[in-house]
GUKOL-20826 format. One record per residue (C-alpha): residue in three letters; x, y, z. Coordinates in pm, whole numbers, padded with zeros to 5 digits, always signed. Layout:
<recs>
ALAXYZ
...
</recs>
This chain:
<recs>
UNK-03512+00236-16805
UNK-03487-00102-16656
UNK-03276-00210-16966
UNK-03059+00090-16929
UNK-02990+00005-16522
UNK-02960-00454-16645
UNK-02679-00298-16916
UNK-02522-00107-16652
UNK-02493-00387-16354
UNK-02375-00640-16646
UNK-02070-00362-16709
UNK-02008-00340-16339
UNK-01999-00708-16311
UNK-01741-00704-16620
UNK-01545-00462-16486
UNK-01465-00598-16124
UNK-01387-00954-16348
UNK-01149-00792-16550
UNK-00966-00611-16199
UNK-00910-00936-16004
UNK-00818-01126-16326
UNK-00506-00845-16354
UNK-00506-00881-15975
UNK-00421-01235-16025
UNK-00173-01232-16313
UNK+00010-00974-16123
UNK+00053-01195-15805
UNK+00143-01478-16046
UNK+00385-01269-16275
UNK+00674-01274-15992
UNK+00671-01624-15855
UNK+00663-01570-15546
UNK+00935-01362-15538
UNK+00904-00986-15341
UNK+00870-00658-15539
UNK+01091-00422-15603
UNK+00895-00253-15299
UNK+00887-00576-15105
UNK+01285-00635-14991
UNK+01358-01017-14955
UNK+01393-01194-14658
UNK+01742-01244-14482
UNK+01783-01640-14459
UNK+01917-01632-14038
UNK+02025-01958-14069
UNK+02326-02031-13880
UNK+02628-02230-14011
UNK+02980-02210-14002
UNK+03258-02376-13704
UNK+03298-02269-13349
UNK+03650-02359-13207
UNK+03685-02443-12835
UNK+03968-02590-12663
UNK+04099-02518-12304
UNK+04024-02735-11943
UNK+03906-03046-11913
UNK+03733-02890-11590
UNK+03516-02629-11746
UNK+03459-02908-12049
UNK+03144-03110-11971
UNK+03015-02726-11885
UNK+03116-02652-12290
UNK+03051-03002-12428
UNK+02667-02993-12277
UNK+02575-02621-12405
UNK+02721-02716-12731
UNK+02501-03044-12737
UNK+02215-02833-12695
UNK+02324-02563-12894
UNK+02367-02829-13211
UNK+01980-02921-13144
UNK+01865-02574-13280
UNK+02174-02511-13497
UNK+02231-02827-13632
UNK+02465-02683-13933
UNK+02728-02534-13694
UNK+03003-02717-13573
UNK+03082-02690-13233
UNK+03385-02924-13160
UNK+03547-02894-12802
UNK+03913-02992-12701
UNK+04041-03046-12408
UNK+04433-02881-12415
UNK+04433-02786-12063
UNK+04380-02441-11927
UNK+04738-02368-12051
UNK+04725-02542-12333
UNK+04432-02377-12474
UNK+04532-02066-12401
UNK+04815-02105-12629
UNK+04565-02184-12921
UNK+04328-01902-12838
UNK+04714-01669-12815
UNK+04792-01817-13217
UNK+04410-01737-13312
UNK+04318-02114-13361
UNK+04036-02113-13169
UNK+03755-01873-13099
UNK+03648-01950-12726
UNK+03918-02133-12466
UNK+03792-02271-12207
UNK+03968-02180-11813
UNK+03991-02364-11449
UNK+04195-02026-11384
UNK+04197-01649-11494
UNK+04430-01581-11740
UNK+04826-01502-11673
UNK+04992-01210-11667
UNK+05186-01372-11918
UNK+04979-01541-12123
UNK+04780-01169-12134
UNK+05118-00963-12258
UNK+05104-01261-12543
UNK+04744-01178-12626
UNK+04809-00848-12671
UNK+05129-00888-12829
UNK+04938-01115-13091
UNK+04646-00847-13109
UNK+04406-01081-12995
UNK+04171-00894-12751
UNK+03914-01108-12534
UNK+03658-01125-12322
UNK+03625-01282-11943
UNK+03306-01426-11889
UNK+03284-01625-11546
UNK+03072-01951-11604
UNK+03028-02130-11287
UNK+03181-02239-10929
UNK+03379-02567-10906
UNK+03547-02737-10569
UNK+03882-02881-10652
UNK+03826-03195-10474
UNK+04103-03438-10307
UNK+04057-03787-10375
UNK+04182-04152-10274
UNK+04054-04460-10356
UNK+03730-04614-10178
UNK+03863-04930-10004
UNK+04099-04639-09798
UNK+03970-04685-09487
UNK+04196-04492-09298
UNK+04186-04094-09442
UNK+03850-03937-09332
UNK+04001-03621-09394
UNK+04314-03391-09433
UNK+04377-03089-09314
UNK+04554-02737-09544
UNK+04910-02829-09355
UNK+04921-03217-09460
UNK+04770-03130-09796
UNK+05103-02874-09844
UNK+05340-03133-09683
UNK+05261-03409-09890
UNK+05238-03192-10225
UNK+05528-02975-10195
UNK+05815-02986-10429
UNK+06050-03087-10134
UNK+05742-03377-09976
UNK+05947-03656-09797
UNK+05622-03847-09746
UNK+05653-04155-09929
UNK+05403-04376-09756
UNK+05069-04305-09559
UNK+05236-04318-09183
UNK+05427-04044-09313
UNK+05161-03819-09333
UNK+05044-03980-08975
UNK+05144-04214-08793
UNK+04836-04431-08752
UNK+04758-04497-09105
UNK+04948-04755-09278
UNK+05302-04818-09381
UNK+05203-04835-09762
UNK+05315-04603-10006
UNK+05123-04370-10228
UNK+05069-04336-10541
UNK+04996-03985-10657
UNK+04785-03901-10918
UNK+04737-03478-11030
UNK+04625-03275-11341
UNK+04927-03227-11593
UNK+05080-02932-11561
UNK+04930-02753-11883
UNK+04633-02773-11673
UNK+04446-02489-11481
UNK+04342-02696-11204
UNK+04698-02774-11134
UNK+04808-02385-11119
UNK+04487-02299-10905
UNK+04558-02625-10638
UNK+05013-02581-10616
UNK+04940-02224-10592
UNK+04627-02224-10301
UNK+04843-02511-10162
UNK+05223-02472-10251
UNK+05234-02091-10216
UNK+05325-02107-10639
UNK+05183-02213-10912
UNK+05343-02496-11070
UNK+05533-02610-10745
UNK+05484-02958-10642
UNK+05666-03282-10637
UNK+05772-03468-10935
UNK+05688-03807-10821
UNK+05330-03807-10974
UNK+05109-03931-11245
UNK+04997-03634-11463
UNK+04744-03592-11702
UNK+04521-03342-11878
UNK+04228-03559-11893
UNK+04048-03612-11573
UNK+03926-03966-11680
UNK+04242-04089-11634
UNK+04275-03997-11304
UNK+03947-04116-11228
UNK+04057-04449-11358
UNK+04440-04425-11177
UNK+04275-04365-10887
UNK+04012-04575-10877
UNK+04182-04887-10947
UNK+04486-04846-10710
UNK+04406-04832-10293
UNK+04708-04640-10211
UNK+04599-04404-10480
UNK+04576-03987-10382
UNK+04490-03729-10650
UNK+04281-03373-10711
UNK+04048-03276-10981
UNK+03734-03092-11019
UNK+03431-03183-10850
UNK+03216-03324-11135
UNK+03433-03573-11182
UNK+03358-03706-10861
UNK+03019-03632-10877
UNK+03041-03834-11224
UNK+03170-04107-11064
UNK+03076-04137-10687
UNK+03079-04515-10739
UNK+03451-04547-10818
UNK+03614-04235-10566
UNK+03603-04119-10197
UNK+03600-03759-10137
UNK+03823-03641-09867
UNK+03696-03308-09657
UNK+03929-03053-09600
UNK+04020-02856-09292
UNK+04123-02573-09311
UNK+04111-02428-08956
UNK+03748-02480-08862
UNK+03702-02852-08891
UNK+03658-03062-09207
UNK+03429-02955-09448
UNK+03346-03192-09743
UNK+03281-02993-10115
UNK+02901-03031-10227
UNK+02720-02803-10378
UNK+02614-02572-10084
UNK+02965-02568-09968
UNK+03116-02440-10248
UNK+02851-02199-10316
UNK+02891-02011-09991
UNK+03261-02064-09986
UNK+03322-02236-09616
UNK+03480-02542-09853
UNK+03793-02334-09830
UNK+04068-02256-10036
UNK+03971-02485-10304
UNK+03653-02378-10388
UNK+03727-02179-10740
UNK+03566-01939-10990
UNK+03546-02153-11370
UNK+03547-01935-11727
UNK+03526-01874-12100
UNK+03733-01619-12274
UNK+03608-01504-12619
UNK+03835-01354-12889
UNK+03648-01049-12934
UNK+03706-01068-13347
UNK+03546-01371-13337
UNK+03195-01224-13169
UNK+03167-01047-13542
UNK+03076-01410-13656
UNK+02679-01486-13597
UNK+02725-01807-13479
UNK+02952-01709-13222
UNK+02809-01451-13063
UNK+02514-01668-13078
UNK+02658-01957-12896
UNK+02817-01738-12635
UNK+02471-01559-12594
UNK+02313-01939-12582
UNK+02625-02014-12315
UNK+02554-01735-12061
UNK+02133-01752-12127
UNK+02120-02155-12042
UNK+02414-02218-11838
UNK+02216-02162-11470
UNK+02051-02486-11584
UNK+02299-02693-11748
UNK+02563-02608-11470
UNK+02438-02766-11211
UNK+02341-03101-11437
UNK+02730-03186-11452
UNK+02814-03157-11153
UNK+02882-02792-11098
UNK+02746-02465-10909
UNK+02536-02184-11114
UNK+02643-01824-11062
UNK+02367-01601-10929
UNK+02167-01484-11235
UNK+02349-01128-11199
UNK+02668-01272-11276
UNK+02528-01394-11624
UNK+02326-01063-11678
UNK+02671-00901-11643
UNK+02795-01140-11913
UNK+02560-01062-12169
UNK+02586-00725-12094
UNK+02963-00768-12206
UNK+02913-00916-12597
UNK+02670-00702-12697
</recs>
């Protein structure tokens, strides 16, 4: 009996070798590789190109998300331009670019084009920015300007030359005028809030699409005057004087609380993306924009600029799904 029961435990012992053995050379037999009942997994990897161009006032916004965007998706390319709100609008019209980049909501215009073109988009508000006047800071003399001067020295008919024309206290020196260029959305937001039109103001000025240049025009001439968005002052505080703005109820100088609550009035503005719809069907894309709308309450403020209430973001993700 006991030799019956040793013979028996011996075949039992056998018999479980013999399973895990084929156990093994099963596991081994595919290399790794999933069953016909195990499906593979999807590589989510992102890669591909993201093309941005638009304002050079919404830019460092773009340029920073697409920084930190790059960290985690290192194999998409996220170049930004810097066109001008008009200018990029043209390239996001002729289906160059996937996301363009705007100081201003679109045109009427510009939106008959889109749809003429097919291209059909997506407004996704980003972030408040104060257009911010700006003179040079050995000026000594302007400690502020009120809506009316801002209009007479700007208009397309201005017969202010010199700083006495503007008042007659300040000095008999004459300015030197330094403004967006005119493919620039900043430039259609401040002739139109101050002008009464968009794209009305005197011809006598230095123009440019990049705000660094202004920045440098005005920094290094002290009869120098010029507007731009307000993190380029905050950028460089060092090199600029801020003039506050009255527009009926004293001077009020643009910070971050002030354009937030809207008493730095009429130049405190609304900043966006647009997003070619066709191009959300891309992963990487719809990704960044996600990334954009999910992040930007932090990065916005970090260059110079005011975070929308978290709402206004919810409402934007709620749009590319």
């Amino acid at each position: 009996m006991k030799l019956v029961k040793s013979k028996m435990s011996i075949l039992f012992i056998l018999l479980m070798v013999t399973m895990f053995a084929l156990i093994g050379c099963s596991s081994n037999s595919n290399n790794g590789q999933p069953t016909q009942n195990e499906p593979a997994k999807e590589d989510t990897k992102l890669a591909g190109e993201i093309k941005i161009d638009g304002s050079s006032t919404v830019f460092p916004i773009t340029e920073a998300v697409a920084e930190e965007f790059s960290i985690e998706n290192p194999d998409v390319k996220v170049p930004v331009g810097v066109s001008g709100t008009g200018g990029g609008f043209e390239k996001f019209i002729a289906k160059e670019t996937d996301i363009n980049d705007a100081s201003r909501p679109i045109k009427e215009k510009e939106a008959t084009a889109a749809k003429d073109a097919g291209v059909e988009y997506i407004e996704l508000k980003v972030a408040f920015d104060g257009l911010s006047v700006l003179v040079n800071p050995e000026n000594n003399w302007v400690d502020s300007l009120t809506v009316e001067e801002l209009t007479k020295i700007w208009a397309p008919d201005s017969t202010v030359k010199t700083w006495s024309d503007v008042r007659p206290e300040w000095p008999n020196e004459e300015i030197k005028f330094y403004a967006p260029g005119t493919d620039s959305g900043t430039f259609d937001y401040f002739t139109e809030e101050i002008n009464g039109e968009s794209g009305a103001i005197r011809p006598d000025f230095t123009g440019s699409e990049d705000d660094n240049v202004l920045v440098q025009g005005i920094s290094g001439d002290k009869n120098a005057l010029g507007f731009f968005g307000y993190a380029y002052y905050e950028g460089n505080k060092d090199k600029l004087k801020i003039v506050p703005i009255d527009n009926g109820n004293g001077p009020v100088t643009p910070t971050f609380d002030t354009i937030k609550d809207g008493s730095y009035a009429p130049l405190s503005r609304p900043l966006f993306i647009y997003v070619n719809k066709e191009s959300l069907n891309k992963s990487e894309v719809k990704e960044f924009v996600t990334f954009y709308l999910e992040i930007a309450k932090d990065i916005v403020p970090d260059v110079g600029y005011v975070a929308l209430p978290d709402e206004e973001y919810t409402k934007g993700l709620d749009l590319i799904k």
